[in-house]
N, C-alpha and C positions, 0 to 999 in steps of 0.2 A: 881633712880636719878631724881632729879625736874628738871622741865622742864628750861630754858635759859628766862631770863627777855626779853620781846620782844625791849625793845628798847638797849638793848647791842648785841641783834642778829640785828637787822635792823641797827644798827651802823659797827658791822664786817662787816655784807654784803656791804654796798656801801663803807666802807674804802676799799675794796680785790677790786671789782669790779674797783674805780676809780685807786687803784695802777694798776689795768691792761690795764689801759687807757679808758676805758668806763665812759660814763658822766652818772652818780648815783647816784640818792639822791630822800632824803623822802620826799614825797609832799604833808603827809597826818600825821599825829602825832594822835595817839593813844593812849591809854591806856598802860605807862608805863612797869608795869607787865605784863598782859595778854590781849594786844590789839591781836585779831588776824591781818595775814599782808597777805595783794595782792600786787603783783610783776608785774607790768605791761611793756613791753617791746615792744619798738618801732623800728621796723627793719631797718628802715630810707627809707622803699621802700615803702612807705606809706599804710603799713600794722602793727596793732598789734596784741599781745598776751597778756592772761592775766593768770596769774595763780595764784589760787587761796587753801587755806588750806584742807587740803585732809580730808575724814571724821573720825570723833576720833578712831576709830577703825585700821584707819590703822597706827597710832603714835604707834613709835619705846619707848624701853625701855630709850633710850639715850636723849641729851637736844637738839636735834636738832631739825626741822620743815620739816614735809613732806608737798608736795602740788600736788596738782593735774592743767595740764593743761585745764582750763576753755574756755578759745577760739586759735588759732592755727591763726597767719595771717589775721586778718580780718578788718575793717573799725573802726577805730580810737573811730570811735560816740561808736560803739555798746560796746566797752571796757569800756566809760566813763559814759554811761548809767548804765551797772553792776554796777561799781561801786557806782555811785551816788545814787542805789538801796538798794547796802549794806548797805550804808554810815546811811543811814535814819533808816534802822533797827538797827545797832548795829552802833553807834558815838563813838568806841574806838575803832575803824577800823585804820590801818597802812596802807598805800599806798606808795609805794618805786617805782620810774618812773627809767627803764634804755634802753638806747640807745645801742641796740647792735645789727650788723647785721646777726648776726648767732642765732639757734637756742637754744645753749645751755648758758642757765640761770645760769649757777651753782648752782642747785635747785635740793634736793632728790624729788624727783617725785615716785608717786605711778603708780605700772606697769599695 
């Protein structure tokens, strides 16, 4: 099965996310089809998380996106650095900001 257009997957994602009240939404536009997407999550304790696409090897048969946690709780800068590091290597980079104070993203994550 082909993979899910990335911007119909980063569009489910923050519809689900703001129908469960969480403030979600893309703050970084990409590469329609195959932008890859960092999820970055702000706990509101002023701590983030970032997670980021897991490596190709561990993508499942199905259209969905695995990721892996890239930082756990940390200073806001160091997330916006990552990113701003990706951003310059690959410019069809997806960045989707959400507000949530728990840890779970609703994100397949690699174990």
């Amino acid at each position: 099965m082909s993979r899910l257009r990335t911007d119909i997957w980063c569009g489910v994602f923050v519809r689900r996310h703001n129908d469960l009240g969480h403030m979600c939404v893309v703050s970084r536009r990409g590469d329609p089809v195959a932008g890859q997407v960092f999820v970055e999550v702000d706990h509101l304790d002023g701590t983030v998380s970032l997670f980021t696409p897991a490596p190709v090897n561990a993508e499942r048969d199905d259209a969905g996106l695995i990721f892996q946690r890239r930082f756990a709780r940390v200073d806001a800068s160091k997330v916006r650095d990552r990113i701003e590091q990706e951003a310059r290597f690959d410019p069809d980079l997806w960045v989707i900001s959400l507000d949530l104070r728990g840890d779970d993203a609703g994100l397949d994550l690699t174990p």
